[in-house]
Every structure is written in structure tokens, then in C-alpha cells.
BASE-792432 format. One record per atom (N, C-alpha, C): residue number from 1; residue in three letters; x, y negated, z. Coordinates in pm, whole numbers, always signed. Atoms other than C-alpha are relative to their C-alpha. Layout:
<recs>
  fipa  zase    east   north      up
   NUM   ALA       X       Y       Z
...
</recs>
This chain:
<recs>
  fipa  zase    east   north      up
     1   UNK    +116     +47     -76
     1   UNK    +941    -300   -1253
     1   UNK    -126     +27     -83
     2   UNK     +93     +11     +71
     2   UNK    +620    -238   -1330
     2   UNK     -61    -106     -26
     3   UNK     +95    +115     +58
     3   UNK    +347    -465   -1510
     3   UNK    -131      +2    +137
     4   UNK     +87     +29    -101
     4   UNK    +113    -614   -1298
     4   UNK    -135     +61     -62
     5   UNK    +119     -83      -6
     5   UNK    -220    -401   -1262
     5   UNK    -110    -137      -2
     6   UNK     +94    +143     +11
     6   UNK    -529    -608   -1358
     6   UNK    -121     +53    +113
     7   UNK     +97      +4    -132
     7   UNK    -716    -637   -1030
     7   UNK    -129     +20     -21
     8   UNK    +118     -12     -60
     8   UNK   -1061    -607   -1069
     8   UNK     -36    +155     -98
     9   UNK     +29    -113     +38
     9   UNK   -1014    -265   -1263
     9   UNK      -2    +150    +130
    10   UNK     -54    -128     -92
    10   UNK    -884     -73    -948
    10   UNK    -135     +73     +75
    11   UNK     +95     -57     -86
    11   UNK   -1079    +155    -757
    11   UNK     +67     +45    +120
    12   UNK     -87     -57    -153
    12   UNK   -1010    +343    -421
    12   UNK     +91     +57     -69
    13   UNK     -69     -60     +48
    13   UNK    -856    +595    -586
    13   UNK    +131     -54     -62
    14   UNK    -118     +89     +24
    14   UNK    -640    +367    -804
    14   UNK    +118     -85    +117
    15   UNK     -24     +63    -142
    15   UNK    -549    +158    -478
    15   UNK    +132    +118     +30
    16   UNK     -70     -44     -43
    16   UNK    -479    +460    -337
    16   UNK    +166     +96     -92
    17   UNK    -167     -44    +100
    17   UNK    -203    +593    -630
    17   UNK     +67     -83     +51
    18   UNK     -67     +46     -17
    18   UNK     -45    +300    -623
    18   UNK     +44     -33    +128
    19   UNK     -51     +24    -158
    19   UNK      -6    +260    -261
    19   UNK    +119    +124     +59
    20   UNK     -97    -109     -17
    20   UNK    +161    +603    -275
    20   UNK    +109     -32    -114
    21   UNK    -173     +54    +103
    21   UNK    +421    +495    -563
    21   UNK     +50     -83     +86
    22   UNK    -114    +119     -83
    22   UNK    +537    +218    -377
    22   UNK     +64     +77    +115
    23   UNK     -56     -59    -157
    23   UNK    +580    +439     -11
    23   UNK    +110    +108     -86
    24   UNK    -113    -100     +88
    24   UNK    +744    +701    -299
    24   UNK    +131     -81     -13
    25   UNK    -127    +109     +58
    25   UNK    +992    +438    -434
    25   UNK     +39     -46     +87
    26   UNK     -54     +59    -149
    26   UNK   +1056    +248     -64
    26   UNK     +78    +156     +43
    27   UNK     -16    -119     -53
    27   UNK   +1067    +576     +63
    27   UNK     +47    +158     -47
    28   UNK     +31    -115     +79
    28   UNK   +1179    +874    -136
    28   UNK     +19    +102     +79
    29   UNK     +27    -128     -70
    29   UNK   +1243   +1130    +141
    29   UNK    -140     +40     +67
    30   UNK    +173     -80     -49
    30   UNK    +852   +1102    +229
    30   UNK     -58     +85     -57
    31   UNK     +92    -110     +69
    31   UNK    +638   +1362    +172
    31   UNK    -133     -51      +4
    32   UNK    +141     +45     +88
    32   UNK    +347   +1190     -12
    32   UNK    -101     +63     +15
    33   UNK     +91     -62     +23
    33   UNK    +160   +1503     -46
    33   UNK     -55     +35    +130
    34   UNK     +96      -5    -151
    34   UNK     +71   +1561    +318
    34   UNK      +7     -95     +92
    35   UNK     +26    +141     -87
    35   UNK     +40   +1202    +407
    35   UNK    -113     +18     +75
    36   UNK    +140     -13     -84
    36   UNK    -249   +1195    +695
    36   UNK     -29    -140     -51
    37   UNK     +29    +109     +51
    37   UNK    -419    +896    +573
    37   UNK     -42    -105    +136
    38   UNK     +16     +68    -178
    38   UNK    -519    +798    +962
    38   UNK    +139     -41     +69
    39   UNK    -154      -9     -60
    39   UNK    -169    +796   +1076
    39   UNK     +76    -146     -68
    40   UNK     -82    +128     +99
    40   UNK     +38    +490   +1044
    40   UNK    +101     +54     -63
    41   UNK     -96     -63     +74
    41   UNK    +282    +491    +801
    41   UNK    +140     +13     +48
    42   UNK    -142     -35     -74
    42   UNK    +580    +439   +1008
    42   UNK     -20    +111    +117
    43   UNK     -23    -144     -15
    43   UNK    +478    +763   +1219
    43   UNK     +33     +84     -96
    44   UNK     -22    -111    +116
    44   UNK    +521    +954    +924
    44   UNK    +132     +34     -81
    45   UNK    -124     -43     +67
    45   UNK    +834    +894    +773
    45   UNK     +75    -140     +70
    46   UNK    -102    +103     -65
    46   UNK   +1137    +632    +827
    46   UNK     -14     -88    -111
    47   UNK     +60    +196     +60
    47   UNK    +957    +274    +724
    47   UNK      +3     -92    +108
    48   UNK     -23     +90    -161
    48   UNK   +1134     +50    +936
    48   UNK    -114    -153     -67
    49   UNK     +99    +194     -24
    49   UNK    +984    -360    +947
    49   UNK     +51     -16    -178
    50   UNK      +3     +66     +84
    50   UNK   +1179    -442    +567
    50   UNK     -63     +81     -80
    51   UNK     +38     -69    +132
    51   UNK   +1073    -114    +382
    51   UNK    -114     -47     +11
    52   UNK    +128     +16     +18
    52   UNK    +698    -238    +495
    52   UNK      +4    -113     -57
    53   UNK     +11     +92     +89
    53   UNK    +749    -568    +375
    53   UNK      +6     +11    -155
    54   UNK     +34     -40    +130
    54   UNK    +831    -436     +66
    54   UNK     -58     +67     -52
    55   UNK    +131    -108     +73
    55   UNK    +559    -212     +35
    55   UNK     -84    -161      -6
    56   UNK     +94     +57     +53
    56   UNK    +335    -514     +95
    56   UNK     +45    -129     -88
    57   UNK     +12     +83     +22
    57   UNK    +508    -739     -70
    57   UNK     -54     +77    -213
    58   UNK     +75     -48    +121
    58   UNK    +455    -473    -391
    58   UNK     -94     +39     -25
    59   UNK    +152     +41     -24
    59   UNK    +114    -455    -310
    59   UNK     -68    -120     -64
    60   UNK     +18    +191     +27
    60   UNK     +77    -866    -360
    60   UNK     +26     +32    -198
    61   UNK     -28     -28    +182
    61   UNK    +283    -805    -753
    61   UNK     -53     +55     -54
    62   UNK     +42    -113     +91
    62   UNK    +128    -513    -851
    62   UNK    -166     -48      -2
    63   UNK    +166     +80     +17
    63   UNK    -227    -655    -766
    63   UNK     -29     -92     -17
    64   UNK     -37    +145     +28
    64   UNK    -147    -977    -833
    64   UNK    -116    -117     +96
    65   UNK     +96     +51    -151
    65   UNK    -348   -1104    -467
    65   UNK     +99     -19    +108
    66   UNK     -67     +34    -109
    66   UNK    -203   -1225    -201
    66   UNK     -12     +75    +182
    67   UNK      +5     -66    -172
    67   UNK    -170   -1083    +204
    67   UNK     +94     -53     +53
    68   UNK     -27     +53    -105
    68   UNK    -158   -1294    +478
    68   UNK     +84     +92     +25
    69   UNK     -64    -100     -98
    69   UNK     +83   -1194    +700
    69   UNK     -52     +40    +131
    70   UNK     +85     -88    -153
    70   UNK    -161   -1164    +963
    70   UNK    -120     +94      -5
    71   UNK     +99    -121     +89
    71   UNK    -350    -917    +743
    71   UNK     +78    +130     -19
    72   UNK    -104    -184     +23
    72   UNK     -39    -638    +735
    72   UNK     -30     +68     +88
    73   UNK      -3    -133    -108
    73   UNK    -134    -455   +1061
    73   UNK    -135     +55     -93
    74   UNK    +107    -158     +52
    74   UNK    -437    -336    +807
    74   UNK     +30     +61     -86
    75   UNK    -116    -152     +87
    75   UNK    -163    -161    +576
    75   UNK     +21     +59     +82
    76   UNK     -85    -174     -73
    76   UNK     -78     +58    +850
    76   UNK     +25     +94     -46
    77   UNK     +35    -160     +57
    77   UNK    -226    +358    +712
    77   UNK      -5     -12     -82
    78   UNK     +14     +30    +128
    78   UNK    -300    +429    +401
    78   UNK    -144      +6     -24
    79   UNK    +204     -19     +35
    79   UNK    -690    +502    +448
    79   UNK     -35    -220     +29
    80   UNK     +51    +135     -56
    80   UNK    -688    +138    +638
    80   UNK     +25    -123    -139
    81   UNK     -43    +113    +124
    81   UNK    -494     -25    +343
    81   UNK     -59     +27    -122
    82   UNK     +60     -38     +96
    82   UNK    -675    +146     +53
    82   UNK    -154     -85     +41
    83   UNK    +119    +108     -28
    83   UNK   -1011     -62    +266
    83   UNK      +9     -99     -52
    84   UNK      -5    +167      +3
    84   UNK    -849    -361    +320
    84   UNK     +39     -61    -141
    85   UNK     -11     +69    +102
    85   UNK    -733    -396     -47
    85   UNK    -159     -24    -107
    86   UNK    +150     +32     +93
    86   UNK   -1071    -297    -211
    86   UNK     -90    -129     +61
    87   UNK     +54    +105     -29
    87   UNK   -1222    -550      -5
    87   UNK     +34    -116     -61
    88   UNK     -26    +144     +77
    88   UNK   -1018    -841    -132
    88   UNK     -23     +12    -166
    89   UNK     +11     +29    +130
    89   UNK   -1028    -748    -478
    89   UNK    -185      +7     -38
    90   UNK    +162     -12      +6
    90   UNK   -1434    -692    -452
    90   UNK     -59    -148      +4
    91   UNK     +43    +120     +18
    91   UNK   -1421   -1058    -392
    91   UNK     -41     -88     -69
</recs>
């Protein structure tokens, strides 16, 4: 497991790495590199309902922040979830 990332260093960019390790590691037959970032992530590859929980729940560890559960439909994508995390940690 990794060490928890110290939140108020991340940037988009950062965000967005780690948002792609986790869909890598849930997911290893995705193809990362031509993720559409508009596109939800379960069009794209096979992320049923638990692999997303465990993307966000390694989202929550790795950033050490919390997400509602009525805040996951803005992980969809990865452009939407790279927003919605900089927002909370900007807090």
C-alpha cells in the first residue's frame, strides 16, 4: 500500500496521476494512455459498482479526505474527478 499523499501538496496534475494508478491497479486491462477524460469511467473499460468503490475509497486513503457518497457521481470521469478533488483539498 502506498503512504498517504500529503493533501495540500497535490496539484491537477498530481490528482490526476494518482487517479490513474488506482484505475491501473483496480483495473489492469485498461488502457490508461487513451483514457478520454470526458467519458465516464465505466464506458471505458470493465469498472463494475465495487471496482469504483475502490477507486474512491483509494482516493479518501491516498488523500487522506473524505467523499460523501453522494459526491461519487463527480468521479465519473477523470476530468470531473481531478475538479472535484482539487476543490476539496483547496479548502
Amino acid at each position: 500500500m502506498h503512504k498517504t499523499r500529503v493533501q495540500r501538496m497535490q496539484s491537477e496534475d498530481d490528482i490526476k496521476k494518482l487517479a490513474l494508478e488506482l484505475i491501473a491497479g483496480i483495473a489492469p486491462e485498461a488502457d490508461i494512455t487513451n483514457l478520454d477524460p470526458t467519458d465516464r469511467l465505466r464506458n471505458q473499460f470493465d469498472f463494475d459498482s465495487v471496482d469504483f468503490m475502490n477507486f474512491a475509497v483509494g482516493l479518501e486513503q491516498q488523500l487522506n479526505l473524505k467523499i460523501p457518497e453522494e459526491d461519487y457521481p463527480q468521479l465519473a470521469t477523470l476530468k470531473s474527478c481531478v475538479a472535484y478533488l482539487k476543490s476539496k483539498m483547496d479548502r
